[in-house]
C-alpha positions in Angstrom: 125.6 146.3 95.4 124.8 145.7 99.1 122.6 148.7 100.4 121.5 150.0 103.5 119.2 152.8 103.9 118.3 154.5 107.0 115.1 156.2 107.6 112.6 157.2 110.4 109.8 156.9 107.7 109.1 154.0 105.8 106.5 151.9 103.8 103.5 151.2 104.7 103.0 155.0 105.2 101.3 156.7 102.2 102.0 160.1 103.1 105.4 162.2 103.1 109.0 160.1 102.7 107.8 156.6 103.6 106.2 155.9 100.3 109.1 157.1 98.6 111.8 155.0 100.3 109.7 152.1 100.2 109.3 152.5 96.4 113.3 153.0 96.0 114.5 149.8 98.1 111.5 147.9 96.5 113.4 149.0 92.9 116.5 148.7 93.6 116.2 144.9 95.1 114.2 143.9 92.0 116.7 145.3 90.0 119.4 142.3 92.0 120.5 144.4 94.4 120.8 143.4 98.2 119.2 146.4 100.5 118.7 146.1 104.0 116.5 148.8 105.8 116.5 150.2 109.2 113.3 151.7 110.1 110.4 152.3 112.7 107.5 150.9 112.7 104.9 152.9 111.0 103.1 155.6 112.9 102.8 158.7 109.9 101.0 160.8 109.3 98.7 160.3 112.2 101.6 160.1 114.6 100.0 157.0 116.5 101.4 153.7 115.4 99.7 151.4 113.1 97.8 149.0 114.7 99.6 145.7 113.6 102.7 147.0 115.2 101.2 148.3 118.5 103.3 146.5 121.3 106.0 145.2 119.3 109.3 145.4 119.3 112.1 145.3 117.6 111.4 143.4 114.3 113.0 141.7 110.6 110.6 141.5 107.9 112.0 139.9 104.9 110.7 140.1 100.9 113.9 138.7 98.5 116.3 140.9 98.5 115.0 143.2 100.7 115.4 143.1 104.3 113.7 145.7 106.7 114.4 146.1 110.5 112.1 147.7 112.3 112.6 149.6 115.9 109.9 151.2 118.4 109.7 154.5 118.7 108.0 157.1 120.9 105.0 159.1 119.3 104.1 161.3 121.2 100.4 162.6 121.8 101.3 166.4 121.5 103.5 167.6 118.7 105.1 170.3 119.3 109.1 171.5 118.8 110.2 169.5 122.3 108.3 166.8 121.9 109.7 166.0 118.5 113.0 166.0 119.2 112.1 163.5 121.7 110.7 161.3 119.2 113.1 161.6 116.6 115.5 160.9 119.5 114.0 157.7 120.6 114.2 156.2 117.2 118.0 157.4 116.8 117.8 155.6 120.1 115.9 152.5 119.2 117.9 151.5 116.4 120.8 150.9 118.0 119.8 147.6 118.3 120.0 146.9 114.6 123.0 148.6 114.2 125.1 146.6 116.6 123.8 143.9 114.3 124.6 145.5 111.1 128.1 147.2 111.9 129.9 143.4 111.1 127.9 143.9 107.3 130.0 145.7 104.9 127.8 147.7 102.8 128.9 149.4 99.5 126.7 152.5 100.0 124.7 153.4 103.1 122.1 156.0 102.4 120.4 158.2 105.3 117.0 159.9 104.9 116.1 163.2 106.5 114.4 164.0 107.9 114.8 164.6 111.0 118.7 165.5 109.8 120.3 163.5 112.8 119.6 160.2 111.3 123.0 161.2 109.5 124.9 160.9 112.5 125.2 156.9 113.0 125.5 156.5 108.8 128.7 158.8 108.8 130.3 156.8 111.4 129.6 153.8 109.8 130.7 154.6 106.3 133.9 156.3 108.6 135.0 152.6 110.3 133.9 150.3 107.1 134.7 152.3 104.5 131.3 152.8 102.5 130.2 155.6 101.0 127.9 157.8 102.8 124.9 159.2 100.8 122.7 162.1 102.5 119.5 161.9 101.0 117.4 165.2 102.2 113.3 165.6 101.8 112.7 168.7 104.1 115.5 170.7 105.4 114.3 170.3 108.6 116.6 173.3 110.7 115.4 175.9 108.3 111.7 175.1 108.4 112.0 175.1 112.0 113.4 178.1 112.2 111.0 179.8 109.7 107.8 178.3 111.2 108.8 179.5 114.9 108.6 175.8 116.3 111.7 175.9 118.3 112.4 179.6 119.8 115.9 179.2 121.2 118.0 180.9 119.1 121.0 179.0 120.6 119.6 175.9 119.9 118.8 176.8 116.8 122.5 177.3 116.1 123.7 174.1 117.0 121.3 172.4 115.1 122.2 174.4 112.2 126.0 173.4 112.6 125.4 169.5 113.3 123.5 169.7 109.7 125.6 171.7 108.0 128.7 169.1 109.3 126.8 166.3 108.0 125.8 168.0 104.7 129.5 168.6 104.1 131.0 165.4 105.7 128.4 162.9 102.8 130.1 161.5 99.9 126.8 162.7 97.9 123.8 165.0 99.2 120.9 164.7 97.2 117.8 166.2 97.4 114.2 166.8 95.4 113.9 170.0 94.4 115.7 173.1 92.7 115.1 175.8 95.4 116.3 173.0 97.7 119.6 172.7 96.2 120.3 176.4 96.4 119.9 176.2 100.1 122.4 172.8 100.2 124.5 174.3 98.2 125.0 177.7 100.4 125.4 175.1 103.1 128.8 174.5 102.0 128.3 171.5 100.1 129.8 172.0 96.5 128.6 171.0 93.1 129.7 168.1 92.1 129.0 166.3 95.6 125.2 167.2 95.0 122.8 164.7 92.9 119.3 165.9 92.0 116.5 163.1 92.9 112.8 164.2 92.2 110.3 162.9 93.8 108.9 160.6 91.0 105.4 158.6 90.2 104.4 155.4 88.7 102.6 156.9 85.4 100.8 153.9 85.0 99.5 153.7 88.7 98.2 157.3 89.0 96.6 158.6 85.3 93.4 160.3 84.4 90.2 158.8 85.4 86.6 159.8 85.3 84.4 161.0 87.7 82.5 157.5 87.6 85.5 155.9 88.4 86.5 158.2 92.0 85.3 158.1 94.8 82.3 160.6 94.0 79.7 158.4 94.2 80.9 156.3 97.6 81.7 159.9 99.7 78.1 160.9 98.6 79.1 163.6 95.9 77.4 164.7 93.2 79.2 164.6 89.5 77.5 168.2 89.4 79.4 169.7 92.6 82.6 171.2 92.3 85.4 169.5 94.8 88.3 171.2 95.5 91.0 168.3 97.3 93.2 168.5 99.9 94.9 165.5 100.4 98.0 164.7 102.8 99.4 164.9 105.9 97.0 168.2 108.1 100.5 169.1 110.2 101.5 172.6 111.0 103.6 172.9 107.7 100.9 173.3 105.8 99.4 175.8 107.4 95.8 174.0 106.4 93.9 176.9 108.6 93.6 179.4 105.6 90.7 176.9 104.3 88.9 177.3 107.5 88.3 180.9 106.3 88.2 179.9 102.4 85.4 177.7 103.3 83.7 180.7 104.8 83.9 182.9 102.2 83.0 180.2 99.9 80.0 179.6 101.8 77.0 181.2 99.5 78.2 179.2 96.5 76.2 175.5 97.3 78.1 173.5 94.3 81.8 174.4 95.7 82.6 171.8 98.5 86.4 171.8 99.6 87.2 168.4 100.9 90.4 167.7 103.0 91.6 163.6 103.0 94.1 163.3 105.7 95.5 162.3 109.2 98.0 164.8 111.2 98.5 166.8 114.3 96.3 169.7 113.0 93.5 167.7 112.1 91.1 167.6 115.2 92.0 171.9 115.9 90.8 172.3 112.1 87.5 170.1 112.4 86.7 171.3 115.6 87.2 175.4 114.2 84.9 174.4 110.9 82.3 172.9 113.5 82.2 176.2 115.5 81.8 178.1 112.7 79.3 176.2 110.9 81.1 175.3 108.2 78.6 173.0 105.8 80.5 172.6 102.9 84.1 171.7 104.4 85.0 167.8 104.9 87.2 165.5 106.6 87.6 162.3 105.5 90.5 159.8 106.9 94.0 158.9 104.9 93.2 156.7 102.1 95.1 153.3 101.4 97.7 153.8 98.3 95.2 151.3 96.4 92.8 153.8 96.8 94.6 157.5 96.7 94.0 157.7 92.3 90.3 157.2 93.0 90.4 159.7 95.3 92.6 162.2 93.5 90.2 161.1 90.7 87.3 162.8 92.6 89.0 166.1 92.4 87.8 169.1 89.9 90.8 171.6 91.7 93.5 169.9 93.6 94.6 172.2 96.2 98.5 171.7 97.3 98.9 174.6 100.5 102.0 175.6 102.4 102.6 178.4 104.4 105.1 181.2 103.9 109.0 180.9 103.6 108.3 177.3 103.5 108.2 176.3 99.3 111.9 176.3 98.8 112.5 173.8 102.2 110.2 171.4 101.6 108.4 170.0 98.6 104.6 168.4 98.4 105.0 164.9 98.0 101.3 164.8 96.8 102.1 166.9 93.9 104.1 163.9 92.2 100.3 161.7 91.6 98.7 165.0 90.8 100.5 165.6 88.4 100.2 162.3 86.9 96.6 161.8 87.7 96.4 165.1 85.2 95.3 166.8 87.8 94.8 170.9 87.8 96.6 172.7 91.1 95.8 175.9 92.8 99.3 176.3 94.7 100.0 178.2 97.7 103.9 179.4 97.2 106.6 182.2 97.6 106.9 184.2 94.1 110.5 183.0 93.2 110.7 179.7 94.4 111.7 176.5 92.5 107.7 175.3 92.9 106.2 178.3 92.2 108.4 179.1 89.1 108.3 175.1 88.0 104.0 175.5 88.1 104.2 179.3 86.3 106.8 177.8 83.3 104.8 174.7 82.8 101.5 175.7 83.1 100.3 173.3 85.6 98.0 175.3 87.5 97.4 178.4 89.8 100.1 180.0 92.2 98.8 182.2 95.0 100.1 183.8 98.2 100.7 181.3 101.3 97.9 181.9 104.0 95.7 184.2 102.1 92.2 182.9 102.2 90.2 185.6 100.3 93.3 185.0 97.1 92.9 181.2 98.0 88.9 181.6 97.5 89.3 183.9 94.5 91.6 181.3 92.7 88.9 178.7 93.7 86.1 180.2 91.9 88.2 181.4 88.7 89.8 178.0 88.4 86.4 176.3 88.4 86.0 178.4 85.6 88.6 178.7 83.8 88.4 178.4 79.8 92.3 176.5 80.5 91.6 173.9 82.8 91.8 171.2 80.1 95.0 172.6 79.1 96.0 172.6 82.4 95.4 169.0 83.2 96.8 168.0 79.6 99.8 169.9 80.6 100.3 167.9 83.9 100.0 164.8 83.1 102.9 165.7 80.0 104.7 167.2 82.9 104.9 163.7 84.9 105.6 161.7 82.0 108.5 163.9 81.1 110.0 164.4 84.2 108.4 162.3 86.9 109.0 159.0 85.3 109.7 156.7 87.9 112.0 153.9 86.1 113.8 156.9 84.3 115.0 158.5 87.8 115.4 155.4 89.9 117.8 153.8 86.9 119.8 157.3 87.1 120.2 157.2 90.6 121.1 153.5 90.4 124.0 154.6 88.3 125.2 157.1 90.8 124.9 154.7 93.3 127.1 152.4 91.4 129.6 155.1 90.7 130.0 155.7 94.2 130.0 151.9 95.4 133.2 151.1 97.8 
């Protein structure tokens, strides 16, 4: 098949949708397929570009079979609702440039990645005047979050967002998307059954599996095997509402083994470090976004991983960084709504510890009881069964490569 996949996010970005996208052209070229990816140049999660790409322009990187073109972008300093759109924009923008390029290529399946949900837009019309089929392939659903998180206030807007994804959702020869509680919200979209195809977020089992503490990053981040670390690791953006451990910490305080440790870049970061410095927070720390090579060490490190959302948010988006927990067998204290598809999926499996979003004195609670917890073995034993069962990455990618093929033009 010829492919071409069209994303805002993209490798080398180890946090959020880049990683996956990367992994999933990477596969499907290896497995003789022809994909061509147009992209931007690498700027997530710490929303300033990476420093190899820094003044360039509009490039072509070629591996094999793989092809990837890459467009500027503006990142904007300040992320807030307007200045996002503006960003997302600018890509939308940018890439016109490969797509004049591309539009002569006839492509058996073009495949768009949201978000941001506009990136549908120029895919449709493609697969409209060449006659491919269009694939919708959604992560977060962008409109809703928005709307739940209060980061764009016009109603009105709101709205016509709402109906430009909704005409896209229904318009794509196949929507897929990563989660359960996310296809009930596609679904109620107006997109029907058979049109949808589930596609989990999967893991390389033999990448990310169980270490020891000697082998993490303990000893090189001056830990002790003795403390107990409870991890955040990921993007620090206002999705995951990271300022409930500002008061966990502080409640945590009197108890000198507990250290919660938060690995990440994001928009949120410098607000969070500068409130744990006010408040004298000594056993709260920041350390930057590790490399892939290095993100099982660090997961390694971890006695309680802590995966943290905020409310009316677990059934819109899904925490990439679960997927390597998982398969790290690592034990989770989750911050979910009661009835969604990630708190119910952690309850029925037993792979860890659901509590309220944005409740710190639950959050610190949860902490301490899963630190001593007469399951915690279980637990882990349990998540790493979990990701070999169902998070398989050659099992899921070979699926989807068959519903690719089906739908091939």
């Amino acid at each position: 098949m010829k492919i071409l996949l069209y994303s805002i996010s993209y490798s080398p970005e180890v946090a959020g949708s880049g990683r996956f996208n990367g992994e999933l052209t990477e596969w499907l070229a290896e497995h003789n397929h022809k994909v061509d990816v147009i992209t931007a140049h690498p700027y997530y999660p710490e929303w300033r570009v990476h420093p190899q790409y820094r003044k360039k322009m509009w490039l072509k990187e070629s591996r094999g079979r793989l092809t990837v073109y890459r467009t500027p972008l503006h990142v904007p300093s300040t992320v807030n609702g307007k200045t996002r759109i503006i960003h997302e924009l600018s890509f939308v923008i940018g890439s016109l440039f490969h797509w004049a390029r591309l539009c002569f290529t006839k492509y058996d399946v073009v495949i768009a990645v949201c978000p941001p949900f506009h990136v549908g837009f120029l895919p449709f019309l493609y697969s409209k005047i060449r006659g491919s089929s269009f694939i919708f392939h959604v992560q977060d659903l962008q409109v809703d979050a928005a709307r739940s998180l209060g980061l764009i206030k016009s109603k009105k807007f709101l709205n016509i967002l709402d109906l430009s994804e909704k005409f896209l959702l229904r318009k794509a020869d196949k929507v897929s998307s990563i989660s359960e509680g996310m296809k009930r919200n596609i679904l109620s979209k107006g997109v029907s059954n058979e049109n949808y195809f589930m596609l989990e977020n999967w893991v390389d089992t033999n990448t990310f599996k169980p270490m020891t503490f000697n082998e993490s990053l303990r000893s090189e981040l001056s830990f002790l095997n003795t403390d107990k670390i409870a991890l955040y690791s990921g993007n620090i953006g206002e999705k995951q509402g990271l300022e409930v451990l500002i008061d966990t910490a502080f409640k945590l305080r009197k108890y000198s083994n507990i250290k919660i440790v938060v690995s990440g870049e994001g928009v949120a970061r410098e607000r969070l470090q500068n409130s744990a410095t006010q408040r004298g927070l000594n056993n709260l720390f920041f350390f930057p976004l590790r490399s892939f090579e290095e993100l099982p060490r660090l997961l390694a490190m971890a006695d309680i991983h802590l995966v943290i959302q905020k409310r009316a948010t677990s059934d819109l988006v899904m925490p990439s960084k679960l997927t390597a927990i998982l398969a790290m067998g690592g034990a989770s204290i989750i911050s979910a709504d009661k009835g969604t598809s990630l708190s119910d999926t952690i309850t029925e499996y037993k792979l860890g510890w659901v509590v309220e979003p944005e409740e710190a004195t639950m959050l610190a609670d949860a902490i301490i009881s899963a630190f001593n917890s007469s399951e915690l073995s279980t637990i882990r034993e349990n998540a790493r069964t979990y990701a070999e069962n169902f998070l398989n990455k050659s099992a899921i990618l070979s699926r989807y490569e068959r519903m690719l093929q089906s739908m091939a033009k």
